[in-house]
LOPATOR-16361 format. One line per 5 residues: number of its first residue (from 1); their letters; for each residue x, y, z of C-alpha. Coordinates in Angstrom, 2 decimals, always signed. Each point is the difference from the previous one (the first is absolute). Layout:
! residues N
NUM = a = X,Y,Z ~ ... $
//
This chain:
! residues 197
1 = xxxxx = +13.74,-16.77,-3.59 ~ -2.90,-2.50,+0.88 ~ -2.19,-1.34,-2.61 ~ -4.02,-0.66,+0.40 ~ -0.97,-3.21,-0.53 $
6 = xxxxx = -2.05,+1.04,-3.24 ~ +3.75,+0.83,-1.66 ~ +1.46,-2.69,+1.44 ~ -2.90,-2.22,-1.96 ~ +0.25,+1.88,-2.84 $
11 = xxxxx = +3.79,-0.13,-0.28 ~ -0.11,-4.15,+0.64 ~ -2.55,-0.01,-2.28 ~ +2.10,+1.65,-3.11 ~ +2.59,-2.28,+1.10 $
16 = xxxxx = +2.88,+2.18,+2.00 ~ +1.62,-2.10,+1.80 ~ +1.40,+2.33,+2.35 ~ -3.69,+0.87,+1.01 ~ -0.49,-3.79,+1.23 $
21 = xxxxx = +3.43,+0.42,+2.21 ~ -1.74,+3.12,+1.59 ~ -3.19,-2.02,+0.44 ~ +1.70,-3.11,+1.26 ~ +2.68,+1.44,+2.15 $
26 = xxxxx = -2.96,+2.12,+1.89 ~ -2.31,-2.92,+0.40 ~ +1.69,-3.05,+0.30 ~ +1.22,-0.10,+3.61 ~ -3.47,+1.27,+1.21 $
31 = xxxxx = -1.70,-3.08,-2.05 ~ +2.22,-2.48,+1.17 ~ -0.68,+0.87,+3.48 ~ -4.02,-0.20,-1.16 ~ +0.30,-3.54,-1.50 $
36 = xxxxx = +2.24,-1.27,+2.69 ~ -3.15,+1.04,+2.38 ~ -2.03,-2.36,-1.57 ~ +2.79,-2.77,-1.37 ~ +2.47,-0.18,+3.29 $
41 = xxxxx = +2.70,-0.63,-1.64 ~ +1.90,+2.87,-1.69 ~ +1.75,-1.74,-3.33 ~ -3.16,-1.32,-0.77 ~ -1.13,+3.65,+0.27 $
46 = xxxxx = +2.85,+1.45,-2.04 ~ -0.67,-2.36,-2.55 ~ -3.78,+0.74,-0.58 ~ +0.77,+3.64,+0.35 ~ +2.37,-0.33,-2.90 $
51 = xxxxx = -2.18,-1.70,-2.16 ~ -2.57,+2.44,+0.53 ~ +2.52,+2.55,-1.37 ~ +1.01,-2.44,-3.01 ~ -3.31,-0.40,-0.78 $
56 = xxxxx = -0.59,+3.70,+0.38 ~ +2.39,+1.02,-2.57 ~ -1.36,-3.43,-2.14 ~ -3.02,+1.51,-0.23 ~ +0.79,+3.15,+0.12 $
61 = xxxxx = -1.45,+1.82,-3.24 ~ -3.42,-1.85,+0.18 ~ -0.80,+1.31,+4.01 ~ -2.03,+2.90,+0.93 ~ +0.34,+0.77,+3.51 $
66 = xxxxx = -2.65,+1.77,+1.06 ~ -0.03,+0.60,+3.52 ~ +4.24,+0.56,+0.30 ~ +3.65,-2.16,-0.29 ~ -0.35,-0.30,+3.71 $
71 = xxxxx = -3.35,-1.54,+0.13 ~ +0.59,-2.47,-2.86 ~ +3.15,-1.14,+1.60 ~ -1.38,-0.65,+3.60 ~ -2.90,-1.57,-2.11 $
76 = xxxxx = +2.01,-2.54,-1.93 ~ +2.33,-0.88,+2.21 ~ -2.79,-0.66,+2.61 ~ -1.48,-2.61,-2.97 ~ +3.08,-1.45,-0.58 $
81 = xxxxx = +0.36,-0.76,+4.08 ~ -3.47,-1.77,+0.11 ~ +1.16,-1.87,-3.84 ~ +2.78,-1.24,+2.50 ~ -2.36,-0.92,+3.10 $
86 = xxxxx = -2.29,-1.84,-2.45 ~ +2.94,-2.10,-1.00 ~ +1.63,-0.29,+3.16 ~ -3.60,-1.62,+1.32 ~ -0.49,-2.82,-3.14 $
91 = xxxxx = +3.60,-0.56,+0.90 ~ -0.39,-0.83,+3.49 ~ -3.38,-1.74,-0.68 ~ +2.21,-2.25,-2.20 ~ +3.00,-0.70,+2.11 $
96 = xxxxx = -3.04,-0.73,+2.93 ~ -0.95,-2.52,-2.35 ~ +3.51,-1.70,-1.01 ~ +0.41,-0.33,+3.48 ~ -2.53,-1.06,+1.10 $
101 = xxxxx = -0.03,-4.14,+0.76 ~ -2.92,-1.03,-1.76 ~ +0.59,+2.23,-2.97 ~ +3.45,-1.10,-0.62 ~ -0.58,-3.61,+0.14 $
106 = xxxxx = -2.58,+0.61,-2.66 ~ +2.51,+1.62,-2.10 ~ +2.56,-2.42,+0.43 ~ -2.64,-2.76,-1.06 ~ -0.60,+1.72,-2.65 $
111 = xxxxx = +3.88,+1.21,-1.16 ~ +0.71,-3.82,+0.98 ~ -2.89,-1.48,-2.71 ~ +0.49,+2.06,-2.60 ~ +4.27,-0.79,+0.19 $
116 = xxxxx = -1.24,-3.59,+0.25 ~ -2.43,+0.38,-2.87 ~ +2.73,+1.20,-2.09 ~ +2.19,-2.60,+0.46 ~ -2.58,-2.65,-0.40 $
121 = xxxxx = -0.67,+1.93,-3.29 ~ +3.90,-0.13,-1.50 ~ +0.13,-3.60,+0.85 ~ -3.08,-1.06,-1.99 ~ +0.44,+2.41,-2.73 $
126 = xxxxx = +4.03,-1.91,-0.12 ~ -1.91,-3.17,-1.13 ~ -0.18,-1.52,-3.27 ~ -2.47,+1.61,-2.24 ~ -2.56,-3.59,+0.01 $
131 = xxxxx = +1.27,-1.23,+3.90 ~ -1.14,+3.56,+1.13 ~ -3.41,+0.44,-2.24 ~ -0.81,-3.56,+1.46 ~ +0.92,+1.10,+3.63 $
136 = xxxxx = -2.08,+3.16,-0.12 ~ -3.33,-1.59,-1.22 ~ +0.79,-2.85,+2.10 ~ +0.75,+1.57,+3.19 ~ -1.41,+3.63,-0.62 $
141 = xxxxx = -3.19,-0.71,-1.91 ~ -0.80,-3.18,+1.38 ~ -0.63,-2.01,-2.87 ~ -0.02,-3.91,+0.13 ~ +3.05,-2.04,-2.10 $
146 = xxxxx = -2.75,-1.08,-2.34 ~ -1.35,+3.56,-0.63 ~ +3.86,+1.10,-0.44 ~ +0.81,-3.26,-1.97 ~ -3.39,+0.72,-2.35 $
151 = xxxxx = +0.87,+4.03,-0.29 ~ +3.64,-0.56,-0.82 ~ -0.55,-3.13,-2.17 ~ +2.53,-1.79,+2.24 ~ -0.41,-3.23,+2.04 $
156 = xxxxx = -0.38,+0.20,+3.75 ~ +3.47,-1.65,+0.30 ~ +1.62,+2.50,-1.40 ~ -2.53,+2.76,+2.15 ~ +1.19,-1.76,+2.99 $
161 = xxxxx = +3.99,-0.91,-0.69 ~ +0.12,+4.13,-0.82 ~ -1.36,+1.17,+3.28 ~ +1.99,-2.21,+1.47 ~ +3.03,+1.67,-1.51 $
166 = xxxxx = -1.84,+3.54,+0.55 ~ +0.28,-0.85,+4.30 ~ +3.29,-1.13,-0.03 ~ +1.53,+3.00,-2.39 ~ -1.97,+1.97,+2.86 $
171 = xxxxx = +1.47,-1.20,+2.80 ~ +3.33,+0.33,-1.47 ~ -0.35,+3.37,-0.45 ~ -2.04,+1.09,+3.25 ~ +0.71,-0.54,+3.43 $
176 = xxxxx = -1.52,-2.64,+2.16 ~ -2.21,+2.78,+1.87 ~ -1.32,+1.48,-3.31 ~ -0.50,-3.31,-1.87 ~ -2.47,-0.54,+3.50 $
181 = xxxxx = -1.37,+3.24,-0.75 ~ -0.92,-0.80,-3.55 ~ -1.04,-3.44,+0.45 ~ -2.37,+1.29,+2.72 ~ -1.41,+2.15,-2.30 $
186 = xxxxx = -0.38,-2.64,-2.62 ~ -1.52,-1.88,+2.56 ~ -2.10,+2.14,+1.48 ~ -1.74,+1.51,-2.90 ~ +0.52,+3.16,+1.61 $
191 = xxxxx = +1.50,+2.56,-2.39 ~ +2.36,+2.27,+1.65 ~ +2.13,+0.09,-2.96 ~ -0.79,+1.41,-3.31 ~ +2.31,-1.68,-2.50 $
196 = xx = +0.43,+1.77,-3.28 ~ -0.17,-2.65,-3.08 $
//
């Protein structure tokens, strides 16, 4: 005997589960073949068919369908298609943009400074507590021997023997390119690193 779609609802709705076979057995093949009009690609349409029908029975005591099962099927399985095509387009947009030449050598610039940042980083924070606070307002903040010697209550010897040591524990520790990196930067007064203190 064939149930009306109101009963069918209405069964779902007070949970009997072999109402939601009926409904699923009847409707499924005839919404895959819907979503796979729009989708081209058939698993991808099984699989957003079936979630409409998980969510269906999810949701299933706060829904009123109003109109009938069928049209609330077509209905959100047609959403769930476009959900997909939405995604499938900010996907695309951003594999266009990895691959694309200009774009990835700005990423790897980017991936390569912060790596490099991070490194340079470790190595200063491996320093001895007074060689590295030296180093930092030294090299980082710019301040004279005499302003570091008068701030730390030290004598510029000592300012200047413990930067000393600061550059050579450095370049122990980085490689020759990133020691030119940093010392670049030092130099340069251009601050593409951000060292944390």
């Amino acid at each position: 005997m064939q149930m009306q779609d109101k009963e069918i609802f209405q069964r779902i709705k007070e949970g009997d589960k072999g109402a939601f076979n009926y409904a699923f057995e009847m409707y499924y093949p005839r919404l895959c073949f819907f979503a796979d009009k729009m989708l081209h690609d058939l698993d991808l349409s099984r699989s957003v068919v079936q979630q409409v029908f998980v969510d269906f029975w999810i949701k299933r005591e706060n829904l009123n369908v109003l109109y009938s099962l069928k049209s609330y099927l077509f209905h959100s399985v047609r959403n769930g298609c476009l959900d997909m095509l939405k995604h499938r387009r900010v996907e695309a947009r951003f594999l266009a943009s990895l691959t694309h030449p200009e774009e990835q050598a700005v990423m790897n610039d980017l991936i390569e400074e912060a790596e490099l940042n991070a490194r340079i980083n470790a190595a200063i924070q491996e320093l001895p507590r007074r060689c590295r606070e030296i180093f930092v307002l030294c090299r980082f903040e710019e301040l004279k021997y005499t302003e570091i010697a008068d701030r730390l209550g030290i004598s510029v010897k000592t300012v200047e023997m413990q930067v000393g040591i600061a550059l050579k524990k450095l370049r122990d520790k980085l490689s020759v390119s990133q020691m030119i990196s940093l010392l670049s930067f030092l130099f340069s007064k251009k601050s593409h690193f951000s060292y944390r203190v």
